[in-house]
C-alpha positions in Angstrom: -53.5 -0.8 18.1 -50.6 0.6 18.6 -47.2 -0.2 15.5 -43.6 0.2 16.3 -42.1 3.4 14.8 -38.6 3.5 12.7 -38.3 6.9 13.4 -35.0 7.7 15.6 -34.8 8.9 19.4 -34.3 11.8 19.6 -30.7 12.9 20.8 -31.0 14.3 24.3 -29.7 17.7 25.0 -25.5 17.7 25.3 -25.6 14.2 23.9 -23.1 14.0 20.9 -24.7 11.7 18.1 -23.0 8.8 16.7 -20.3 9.4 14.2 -17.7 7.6 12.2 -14.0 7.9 12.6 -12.5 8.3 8.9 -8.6 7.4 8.7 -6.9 10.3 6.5 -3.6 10.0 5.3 -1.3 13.0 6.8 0.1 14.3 4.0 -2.0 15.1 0.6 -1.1 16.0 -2.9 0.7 19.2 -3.4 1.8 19.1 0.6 4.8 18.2 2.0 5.5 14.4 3.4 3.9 13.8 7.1 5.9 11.2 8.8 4.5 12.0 12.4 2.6 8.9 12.3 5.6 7.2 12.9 8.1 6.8 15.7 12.0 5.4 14.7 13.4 3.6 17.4 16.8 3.3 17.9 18.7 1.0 16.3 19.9 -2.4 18.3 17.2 -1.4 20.6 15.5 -4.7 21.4 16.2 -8.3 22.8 16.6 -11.4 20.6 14.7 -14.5 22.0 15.9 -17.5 21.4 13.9 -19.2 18.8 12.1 -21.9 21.6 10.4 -19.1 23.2 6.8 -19.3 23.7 4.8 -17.9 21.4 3.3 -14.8 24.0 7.5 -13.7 24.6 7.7 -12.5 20.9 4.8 -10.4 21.5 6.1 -7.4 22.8 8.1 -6.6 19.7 5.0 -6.5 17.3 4.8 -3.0 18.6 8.9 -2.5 18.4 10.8 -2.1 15.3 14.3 -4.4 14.9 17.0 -2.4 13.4 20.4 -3.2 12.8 21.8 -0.7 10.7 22.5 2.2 12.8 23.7 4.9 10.1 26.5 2.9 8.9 27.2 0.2 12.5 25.8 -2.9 12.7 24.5 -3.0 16.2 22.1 -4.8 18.9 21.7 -8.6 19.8 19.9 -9.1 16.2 23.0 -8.3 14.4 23.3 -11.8 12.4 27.0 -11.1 11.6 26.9 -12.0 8.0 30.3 -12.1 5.8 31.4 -9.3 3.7 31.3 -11.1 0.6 27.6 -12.4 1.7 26.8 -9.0 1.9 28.6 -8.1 -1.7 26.4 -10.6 -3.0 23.0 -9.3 -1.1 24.0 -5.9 -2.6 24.1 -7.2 -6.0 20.9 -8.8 -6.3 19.1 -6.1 -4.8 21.2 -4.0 -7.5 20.2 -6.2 -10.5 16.4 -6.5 -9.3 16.3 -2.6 -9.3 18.4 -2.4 -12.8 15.6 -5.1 -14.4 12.6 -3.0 -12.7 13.8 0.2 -14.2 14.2 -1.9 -17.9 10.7 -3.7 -18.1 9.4 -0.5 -16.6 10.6 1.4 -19.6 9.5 -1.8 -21.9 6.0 -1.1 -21.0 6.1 2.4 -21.5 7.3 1.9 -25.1 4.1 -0.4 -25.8 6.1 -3.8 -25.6 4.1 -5.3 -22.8 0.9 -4.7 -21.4 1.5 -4.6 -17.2 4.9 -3.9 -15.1 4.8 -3.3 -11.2 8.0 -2.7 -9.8 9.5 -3.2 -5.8 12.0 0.1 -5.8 12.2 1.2 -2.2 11.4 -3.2 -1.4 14.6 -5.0 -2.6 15.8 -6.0 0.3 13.2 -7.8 1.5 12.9 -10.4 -1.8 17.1 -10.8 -1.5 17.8 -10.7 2.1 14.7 -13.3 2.8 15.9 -15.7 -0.2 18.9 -15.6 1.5 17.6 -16.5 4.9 15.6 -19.6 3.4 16.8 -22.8 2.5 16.7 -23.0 -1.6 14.2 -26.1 -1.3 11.9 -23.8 1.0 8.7 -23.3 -0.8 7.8 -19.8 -1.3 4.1 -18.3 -2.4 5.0 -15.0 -3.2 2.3 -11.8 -3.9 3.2 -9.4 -7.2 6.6 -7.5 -6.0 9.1 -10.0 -4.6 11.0 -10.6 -8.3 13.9 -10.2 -6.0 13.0 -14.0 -4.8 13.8 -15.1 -8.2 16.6 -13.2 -8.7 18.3 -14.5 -6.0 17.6 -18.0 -7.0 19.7 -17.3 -9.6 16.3 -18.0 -11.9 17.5 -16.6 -15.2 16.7 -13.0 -16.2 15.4 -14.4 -20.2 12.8 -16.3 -18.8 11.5 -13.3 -16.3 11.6 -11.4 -19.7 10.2 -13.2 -22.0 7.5 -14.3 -19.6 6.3 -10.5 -19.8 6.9 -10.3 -23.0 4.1 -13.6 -23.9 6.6 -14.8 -26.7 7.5 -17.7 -27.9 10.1 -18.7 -25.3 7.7 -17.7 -22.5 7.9 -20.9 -20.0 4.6 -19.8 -19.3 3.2 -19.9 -22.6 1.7 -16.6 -22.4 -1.1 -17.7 -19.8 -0.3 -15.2 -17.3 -0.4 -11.6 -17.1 3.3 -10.4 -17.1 4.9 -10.3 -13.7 3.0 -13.2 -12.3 5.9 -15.9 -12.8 6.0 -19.4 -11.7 8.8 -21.8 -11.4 8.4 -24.9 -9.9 13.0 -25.6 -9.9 13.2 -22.7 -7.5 10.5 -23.5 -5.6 8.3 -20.7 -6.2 4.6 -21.1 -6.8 3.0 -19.2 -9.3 1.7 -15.9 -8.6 -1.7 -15.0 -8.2 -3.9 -11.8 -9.5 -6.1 -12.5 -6.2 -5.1 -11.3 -3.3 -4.6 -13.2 -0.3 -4.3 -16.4 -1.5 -1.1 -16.6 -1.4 -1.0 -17.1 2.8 -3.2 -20.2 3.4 -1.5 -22.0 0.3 1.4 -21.6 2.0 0.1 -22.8 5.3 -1.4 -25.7 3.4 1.8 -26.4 1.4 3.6 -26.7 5.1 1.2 -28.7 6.9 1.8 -31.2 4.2 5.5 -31.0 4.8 5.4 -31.9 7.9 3.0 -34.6 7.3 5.2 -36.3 5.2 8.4 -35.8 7.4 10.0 -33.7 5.0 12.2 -30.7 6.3 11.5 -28.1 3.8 9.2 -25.1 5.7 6.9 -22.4 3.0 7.4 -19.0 3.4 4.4 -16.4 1.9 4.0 -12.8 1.1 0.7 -10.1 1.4 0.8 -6.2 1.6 -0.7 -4.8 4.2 -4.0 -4.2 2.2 -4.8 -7.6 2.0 -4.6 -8.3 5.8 -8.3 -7.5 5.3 -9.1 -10.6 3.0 -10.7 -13.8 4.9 -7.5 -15.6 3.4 -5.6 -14.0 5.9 -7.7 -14.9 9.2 -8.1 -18.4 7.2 -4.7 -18.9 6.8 -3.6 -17.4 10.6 -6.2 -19.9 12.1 -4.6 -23.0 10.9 -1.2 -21.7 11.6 -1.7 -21.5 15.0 -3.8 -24.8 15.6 -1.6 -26.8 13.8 1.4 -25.3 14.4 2.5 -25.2 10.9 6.0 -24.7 9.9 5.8 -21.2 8.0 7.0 -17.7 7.7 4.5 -15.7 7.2 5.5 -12.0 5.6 3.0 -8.9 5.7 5.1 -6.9 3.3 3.4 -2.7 4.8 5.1 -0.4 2.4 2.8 2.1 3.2 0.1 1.9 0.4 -2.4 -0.4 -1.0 -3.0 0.7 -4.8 -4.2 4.3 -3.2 -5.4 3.9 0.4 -2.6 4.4 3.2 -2.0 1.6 5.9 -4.4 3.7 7.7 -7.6 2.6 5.8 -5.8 -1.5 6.4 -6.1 -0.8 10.3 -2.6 0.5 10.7 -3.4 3.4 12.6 -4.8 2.0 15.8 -2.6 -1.4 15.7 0.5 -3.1 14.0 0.3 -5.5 11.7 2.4 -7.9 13.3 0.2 -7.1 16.5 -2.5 -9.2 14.4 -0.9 -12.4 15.2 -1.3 -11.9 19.2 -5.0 -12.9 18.9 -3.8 -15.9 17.3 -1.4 -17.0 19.6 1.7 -17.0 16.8 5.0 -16.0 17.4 5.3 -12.5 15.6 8.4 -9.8 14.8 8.3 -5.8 13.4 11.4 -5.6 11.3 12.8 -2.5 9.2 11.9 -3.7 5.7 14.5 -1.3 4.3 17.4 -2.9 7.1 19.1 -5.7 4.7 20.5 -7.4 8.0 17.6 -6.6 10.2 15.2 -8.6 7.2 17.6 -11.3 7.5 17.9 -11.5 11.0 14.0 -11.9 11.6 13.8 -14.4 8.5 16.4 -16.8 9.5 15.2 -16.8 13.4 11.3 -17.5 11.9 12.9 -20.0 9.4 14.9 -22.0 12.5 11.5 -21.7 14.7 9.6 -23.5 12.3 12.2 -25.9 10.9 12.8 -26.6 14.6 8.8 -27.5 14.8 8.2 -24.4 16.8 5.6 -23.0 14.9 4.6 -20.2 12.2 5.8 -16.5 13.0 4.2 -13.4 11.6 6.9 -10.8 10.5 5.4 -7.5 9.5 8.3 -5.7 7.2 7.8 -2.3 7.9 8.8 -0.6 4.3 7.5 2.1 1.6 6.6 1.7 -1.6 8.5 4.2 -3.8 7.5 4.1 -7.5 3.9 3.8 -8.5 1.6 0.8 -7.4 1.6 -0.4 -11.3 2.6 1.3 -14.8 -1.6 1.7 -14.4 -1.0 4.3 -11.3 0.0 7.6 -11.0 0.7 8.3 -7.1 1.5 11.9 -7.5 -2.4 11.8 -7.3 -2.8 10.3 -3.5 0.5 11.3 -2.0 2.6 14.1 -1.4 5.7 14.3 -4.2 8.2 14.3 -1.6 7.2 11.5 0.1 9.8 8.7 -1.7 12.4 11.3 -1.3 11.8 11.9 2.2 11.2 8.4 3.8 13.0 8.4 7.3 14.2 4.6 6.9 15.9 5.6 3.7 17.0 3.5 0.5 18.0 0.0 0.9 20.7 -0.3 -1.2 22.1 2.7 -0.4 22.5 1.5 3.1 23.6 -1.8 3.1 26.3 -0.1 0.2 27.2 2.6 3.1 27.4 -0.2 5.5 30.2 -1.9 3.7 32.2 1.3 3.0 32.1 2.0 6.8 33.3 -2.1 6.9 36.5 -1.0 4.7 34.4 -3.8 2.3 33.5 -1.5 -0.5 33.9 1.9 -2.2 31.9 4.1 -4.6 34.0 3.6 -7.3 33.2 -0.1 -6.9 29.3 0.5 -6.3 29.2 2.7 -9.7 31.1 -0.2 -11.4 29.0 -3.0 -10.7 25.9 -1.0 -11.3 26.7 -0.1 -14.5 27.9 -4.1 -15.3 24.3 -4.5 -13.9 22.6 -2.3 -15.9 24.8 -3.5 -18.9 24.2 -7.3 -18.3 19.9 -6.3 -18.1 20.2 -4.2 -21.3 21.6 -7.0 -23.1 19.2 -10.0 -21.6 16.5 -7.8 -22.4 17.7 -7.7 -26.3 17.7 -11.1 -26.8 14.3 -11.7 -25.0 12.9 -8.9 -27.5 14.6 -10.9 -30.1 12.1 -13.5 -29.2 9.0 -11.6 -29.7 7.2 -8.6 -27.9 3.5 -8.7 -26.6 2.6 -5.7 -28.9 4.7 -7.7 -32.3 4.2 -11.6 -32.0 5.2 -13.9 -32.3 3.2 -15.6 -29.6 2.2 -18.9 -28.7 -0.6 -20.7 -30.7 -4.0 -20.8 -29.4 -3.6 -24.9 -29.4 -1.7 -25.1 -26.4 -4.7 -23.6 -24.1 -5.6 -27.1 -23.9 -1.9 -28.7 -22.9 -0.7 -29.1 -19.5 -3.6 -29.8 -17.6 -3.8 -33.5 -17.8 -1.2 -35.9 -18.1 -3.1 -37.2 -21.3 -5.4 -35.2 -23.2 -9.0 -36.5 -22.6 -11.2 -37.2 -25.9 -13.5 -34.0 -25.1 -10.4 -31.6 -25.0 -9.1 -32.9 -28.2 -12.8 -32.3 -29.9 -12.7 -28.9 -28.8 -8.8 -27.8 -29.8 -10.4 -29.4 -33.4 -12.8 -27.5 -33.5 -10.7 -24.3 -32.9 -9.2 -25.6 -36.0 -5.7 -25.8 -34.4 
């Protein structure tokens, strides 16, 4: 009786065997930066639909790049035109998110806190997309869009102390510092789990619309998390419900260590994932102040108009370190923050308004030292409050507040028998 064999074929003669392809990241530690992966189109260089378009028109430009800024010009149909004094104030939020990065940064270093992750190379797209959305739009942000808040005018102490776990934490020292929450600026509390942030927000929109209301969600992921079932979750419903959402796949170039390689950048764009869903989709410079705005508010008006969702891939890099736990000098070549050909955000929306007659130097060293001034002495009085490494800090009592409206009995029992 003859029993079936495991053993392989052999491979015939001149037959290659089967191998995997392994994404490698161009440049390594202690080389120079690699951008050849990547292919800058011109600035101005693509068609804006009009927001009524099918879903299939938008297509083409998952694999296009908008630009406005062109050096210092403002060019192409998605130039959205904005105000100089608009743009002063764009400018200055991206300024004081960078100058309250570079504080709580330094904060954790000294021992005062336990976690920091900052957005340097990113701020433009947490202001410029605040400034696109309505303030009553929901937003379900991932860990590096404190530029959201900022722009909300949401006040610097509370951001502080919130890292810090005092005693004026509006958190009450539940969440790990940087995941903030604020329910009067409409921003949902930030999650350690990644991913979950896009079908919450698809959820949160369906039920806008199911109630009439007007307000759309908005929702951010890196690149990494494209990966997680959240993602195809969230993308499904979008598209069969026609949910009225922005949905932001923020690729700065690295997830924790891996490149956007590993995520499935290198054979396809990320916006390009929405195609297979049938949802509207745009490329934008993530570094571009107007260009992020441009592609915001013409998603925004889609879905406010009842449209449907759009996917906008932000096409940034991730300067600093992932977290004050990372050290990228590891993974990366040195130069590679120096050297990234779509440049510094702020520097170029501050170039842009020189070139507009709208701004000077003088006036951009000004305000950023006001900035860093205003952050030093916010982050004082927040110490003043209490450090995570010092105390004072909540009492382990209120673990047991603010889930129910009214304590039930066997909550009670158990806070007496903490003995608090």
């Amino acid at each position: 009786m003859e029993t079936a064999s495991n053993s392989p074929e052999p491979i015939a003669p001149g037959e290659p065997p089967l191998h995997l392809h392994i994404p490698e990241h161009h440049g390594k530690p202690g080389q120079h930066a690699d951008f050849s992966y990547f292919r800058l189109p011109p600035a101005g260089g693509f068609e804006r639909p009009d927001i009524d378009v099918p879903a299939r028109d938008t297509h083409p430009l998952a694999n296009a790049l908008i630009r406005v800024l062109d050096d210092d010009r403002a060019v192409g149909e998605w130039d959205p035109k904005l105000d100089p004094e608009f743009l002063r104030r764009g400018l200055r939020a991206m300024l004081l998110t960078r100058a309250y990065d570079d504080r709580m940064y330094r904060a954790q270093r000294q021992g005062k806190t336990s976690f920091y992750m900052k957005c340097t190379g990113e701020e433009a797209i947490g202001v410029a997309q605040a400034m696109a959305l309505d303030p009553d739009d929901m937003l379900f942000p991932t860990y590096r869009q404190q530029g959201l808040l900022i722009t909300r005018g949401y006040p610097l102490l509370d951001m502080m102390c919130q890292c810090y776990s005092n005693k004026r934490d509006p958190l009450k020292g539940r969440q790990l510092p940087v995941l903030y929450s604020s329910r009067e600026k409409s921003f949902f509390s930030l999650s350690g789990n990644l991913g979950t942030q896009f079908p919450q927000a698809v959820g949160w929109a369906m039920a806008s619309a199911y109630k009439g209301e007007r307000n759309i969600a908005a929702g951010w992921i890196g690149e990494g998390s494209t990966a997680e079932p959240d993602f195809h979750h969230a993308l499904t419903f979008a598209a069969v419900y026609r949910a009225p959402v922005v949905l932001n796949v923020v690729n700065n170039q690295w997830a924790i260590s891996s490149h956007q390689e590993v995520a499935g950048g290198e054979e396809a764009t990320f916006a390009a994932r929405a195609v297979g869903f049938g949802l509207a989709c745009l490329r934008v410079d993530g570094n571009d102040f107007l260009a992020v705005y441009a592609a915001t508010k013409w998603a925004a008006d889609r879905a406010r108009a009842n449209h449907g969702a759009t996917l906008i891939e932000l096409f940034t890099y991730r300067a600093g370190s992932h977290s004050t736990s990372d050290d990228p000098t590891r993974y990366r070549p040195e130069d590679e923050p120096r050297t990234w050909p779509l440049g510094d955000p702020i520097e170029r929306l501050s170039t842009h308004l020189i070139a507009l007659g709208e701004w000077s130097s003088e006036r951009h060293l000004a305000l950023d030292e006001e900035l860093t001034t205003l952050v030093r002495d916010t982050n004082r009085e927040a110490e003043s409050y209490g450090t995570l490494d010092q105390g004072p800090n909540y009492s382990a009592a209120t673990m047991f507040e603010d889930v129910y409206k009214e304590m039930p009995w066997h909550l009670r029992r158990q806070r007496q028998e903490l003995g608090a």
